[in-house]
C-alpha positions in Angstrom: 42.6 -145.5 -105.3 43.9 -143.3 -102.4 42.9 -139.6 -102.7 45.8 -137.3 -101.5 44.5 -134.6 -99.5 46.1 -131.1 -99.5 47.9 -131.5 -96.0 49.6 -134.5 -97.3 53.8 -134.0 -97.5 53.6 -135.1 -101.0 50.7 -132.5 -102.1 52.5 -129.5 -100.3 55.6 -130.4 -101.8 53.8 -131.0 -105.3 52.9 -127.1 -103.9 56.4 -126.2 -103.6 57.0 -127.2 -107.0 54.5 -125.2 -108.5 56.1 -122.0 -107.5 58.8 -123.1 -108.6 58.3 -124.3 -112.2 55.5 -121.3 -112.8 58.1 -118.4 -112.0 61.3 -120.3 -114.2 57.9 -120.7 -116.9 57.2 -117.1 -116.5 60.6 -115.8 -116.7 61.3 -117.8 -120.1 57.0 -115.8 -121.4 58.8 -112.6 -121.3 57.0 -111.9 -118.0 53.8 -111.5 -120.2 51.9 -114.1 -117.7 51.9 -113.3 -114.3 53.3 -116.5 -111.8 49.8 -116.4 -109.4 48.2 -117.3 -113.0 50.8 -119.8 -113.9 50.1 -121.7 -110.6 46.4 -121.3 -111.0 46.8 -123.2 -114.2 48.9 -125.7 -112.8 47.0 -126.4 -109.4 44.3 -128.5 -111.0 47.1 -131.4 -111.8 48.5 -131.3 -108.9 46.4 -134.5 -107.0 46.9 -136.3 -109.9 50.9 -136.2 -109.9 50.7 -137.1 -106.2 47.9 -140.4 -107.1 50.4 -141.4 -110.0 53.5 -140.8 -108.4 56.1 -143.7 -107.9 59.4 -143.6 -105.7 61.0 -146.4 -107.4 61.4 -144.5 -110.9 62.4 -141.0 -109.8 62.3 -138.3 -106.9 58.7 -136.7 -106.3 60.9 -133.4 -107.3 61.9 -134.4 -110.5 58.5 -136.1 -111.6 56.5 -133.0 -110.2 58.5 -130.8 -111.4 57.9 -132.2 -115.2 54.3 -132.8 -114.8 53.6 -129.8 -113.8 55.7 -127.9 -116.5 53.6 -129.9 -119.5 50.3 -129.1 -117.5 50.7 -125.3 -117.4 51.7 -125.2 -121.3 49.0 -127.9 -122.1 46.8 -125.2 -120.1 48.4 -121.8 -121.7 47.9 -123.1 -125.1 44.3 -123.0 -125.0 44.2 -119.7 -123.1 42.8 -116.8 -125.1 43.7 -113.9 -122.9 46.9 -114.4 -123.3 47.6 -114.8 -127.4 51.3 -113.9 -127.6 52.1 -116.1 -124.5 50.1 -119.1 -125.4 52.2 -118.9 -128.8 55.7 -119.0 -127.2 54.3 -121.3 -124.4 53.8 -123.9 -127.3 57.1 -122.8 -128.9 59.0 -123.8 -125.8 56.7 -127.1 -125.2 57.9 -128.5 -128.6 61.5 -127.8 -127.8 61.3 -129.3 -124.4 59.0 -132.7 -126.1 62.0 -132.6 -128.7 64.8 -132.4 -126.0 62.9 -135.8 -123.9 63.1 -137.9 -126.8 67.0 -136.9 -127.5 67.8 -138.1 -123.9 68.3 -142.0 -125.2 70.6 -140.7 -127.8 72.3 -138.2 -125.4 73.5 -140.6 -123.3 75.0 -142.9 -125.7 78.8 -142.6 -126.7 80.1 -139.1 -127.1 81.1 -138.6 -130.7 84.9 -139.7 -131.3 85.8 -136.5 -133.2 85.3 -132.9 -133.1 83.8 -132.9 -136.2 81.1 -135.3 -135.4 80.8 -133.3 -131.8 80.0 -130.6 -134.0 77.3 -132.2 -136.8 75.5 -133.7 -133.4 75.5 -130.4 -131.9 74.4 -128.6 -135.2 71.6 -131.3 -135.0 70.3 -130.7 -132.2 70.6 -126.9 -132.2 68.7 -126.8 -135.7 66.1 -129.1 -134.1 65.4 -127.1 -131.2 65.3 -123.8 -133.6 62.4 -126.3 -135.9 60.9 -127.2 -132.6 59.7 -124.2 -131.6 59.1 -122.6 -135.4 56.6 -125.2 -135.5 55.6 -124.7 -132.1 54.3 -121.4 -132.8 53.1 -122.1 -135.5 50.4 -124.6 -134.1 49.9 -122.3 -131.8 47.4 -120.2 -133.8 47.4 -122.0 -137.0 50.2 -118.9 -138.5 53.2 -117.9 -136.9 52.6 -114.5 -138.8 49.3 -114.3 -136.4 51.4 -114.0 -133.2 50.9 -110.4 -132.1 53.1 -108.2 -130.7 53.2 -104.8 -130.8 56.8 -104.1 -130.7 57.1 -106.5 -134.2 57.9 -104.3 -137.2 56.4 -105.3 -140.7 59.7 -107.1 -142.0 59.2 -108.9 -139.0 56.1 -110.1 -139.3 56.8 -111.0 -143.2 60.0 -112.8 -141.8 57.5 -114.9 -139.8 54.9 -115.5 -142.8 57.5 -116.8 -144.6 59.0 -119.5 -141.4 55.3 -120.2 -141.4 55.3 -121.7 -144.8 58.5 -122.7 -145.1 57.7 -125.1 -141.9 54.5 -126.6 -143.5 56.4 -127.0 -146.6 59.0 -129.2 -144.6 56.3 -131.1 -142.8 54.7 -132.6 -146.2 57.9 -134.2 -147.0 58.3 -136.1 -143.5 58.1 -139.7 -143.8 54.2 -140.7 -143.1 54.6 -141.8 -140.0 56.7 -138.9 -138.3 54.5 -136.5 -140.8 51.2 -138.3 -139.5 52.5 -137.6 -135.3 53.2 -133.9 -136.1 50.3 -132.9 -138.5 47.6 -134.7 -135.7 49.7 -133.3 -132.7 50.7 -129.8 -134.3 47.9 -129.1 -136.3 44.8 -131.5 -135.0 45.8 -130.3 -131.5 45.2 -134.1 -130.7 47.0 -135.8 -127.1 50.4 -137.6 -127.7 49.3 -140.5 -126.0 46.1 -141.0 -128.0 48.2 -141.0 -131.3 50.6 -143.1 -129.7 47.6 -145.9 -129.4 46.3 -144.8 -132.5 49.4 -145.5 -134.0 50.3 -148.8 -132.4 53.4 -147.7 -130.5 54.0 -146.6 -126.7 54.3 -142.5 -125.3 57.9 -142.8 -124.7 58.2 -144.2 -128.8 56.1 -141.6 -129.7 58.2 -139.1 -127.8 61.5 -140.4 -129.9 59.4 -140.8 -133.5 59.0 -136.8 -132.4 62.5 -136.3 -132.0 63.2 -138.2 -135.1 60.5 -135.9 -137.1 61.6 -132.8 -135.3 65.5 -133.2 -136.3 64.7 -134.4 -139.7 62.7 -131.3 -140.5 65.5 -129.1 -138.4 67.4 -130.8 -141.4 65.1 -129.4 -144.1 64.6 -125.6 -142.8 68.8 -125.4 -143.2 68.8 -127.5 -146.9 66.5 -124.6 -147.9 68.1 -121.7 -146.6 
């Protein structure tokens, strides 16, 4: 195994990304993080993405770029000096899971009418909204538990009652897609280890997700 030292073109451009992915991360916190922390969290992968880096599947950019993103939020949601941010940082890491395993199904055939344009892009907007309601949720175990001072009580009722109507929703996934959200969600357990536990690869996994995550986008509107 080669070890990529720090002067290495790869690791300083690895560097380059950092900056780059911690100040678009911070911007999208609220600025409630500051960047030099951001990067800090993200350093630490940074030899890794060089080691497992390979040219023939995308550009170092790209790959570093993405890497790099899911290690900061992997690292912010088990910060505790920032409570608020580590919420929204898993609200956001849950859209962005849900939006990889739409990619497949994004680049099939467009739809043939405007109306089915606009029941895929209903779809995907209510996912993205369930995404990150469960998100947040996991976050802290309550989505009510968030703080934030400049929430007003109706606010914070509004978010007691997303809290349960997402749990609600979850229970009547199909077991499989309700055993991956549940274990990843609540258990806090790795995507990859369910994967295996499971029986199926990450990148299935990452589409079962997408499956889950629309289907209970789904549920949240029936029950508005």
């Amino acid at each position: 195994m080669t070890v990529r030292a720090p002067e290495d073109p790869l690791f300083k451009e690895g560097q380059v990304q950092l900056q780059l992915v911690a100040r678009r991360i911070a911007r999208r916190l609220g600025r409630r993080v500051p960047v030099e922390d951001l990067v800090a969290l993200g350093y630490p992968a940074l030899p890794d993405i060089v080691r497992t880096y390979d040219p023939s599947r995308s550009t170092f950019a790209a790959y570093a770029a993405r890497k790099i993103r899911w290690a900061i939020f992997d690292a912010l949601r088990r910060e505790t000096r920032w409570r608020s941010a580590a919420a929204r940082a898993s609200a956001l890491a849950a859209s962005a899971r849900f939006a990889e395993g739409r990619a497949a199904d994004d680049d099939a055939d467009a739809p043939a009418t405007q109306e089915a344009y606009a029941a895929r892009l209903g779809g995907l907007l209510a996912g993205h909204a369930a995404a990150m309601a469960l998100g947040l949720l996991s976050a802290h175990g309550d989505v009510a538990a968030v703080p934030d001072a400049a929430d007003s009580p109706e606010e914070r009722a509004s978010r007691a009652q997303l809290a349960e109507a997402v749990r609600h929703a979850v229970r009547e996934l199909p077991a499989r897609e309700r055993a991956l959200v549940e274990r990843h969600y609540f258990d806090d357990e790795r995507f990859d280890q369910i994967a295996q536990d499971l029986g199926i690869s990450k990148s299935w996994a990452s589409r079962l997700h997408s499956q889950a995550i629309e289907r209970l986008g789904e549920l949240l509107r029936a029950k508005r």
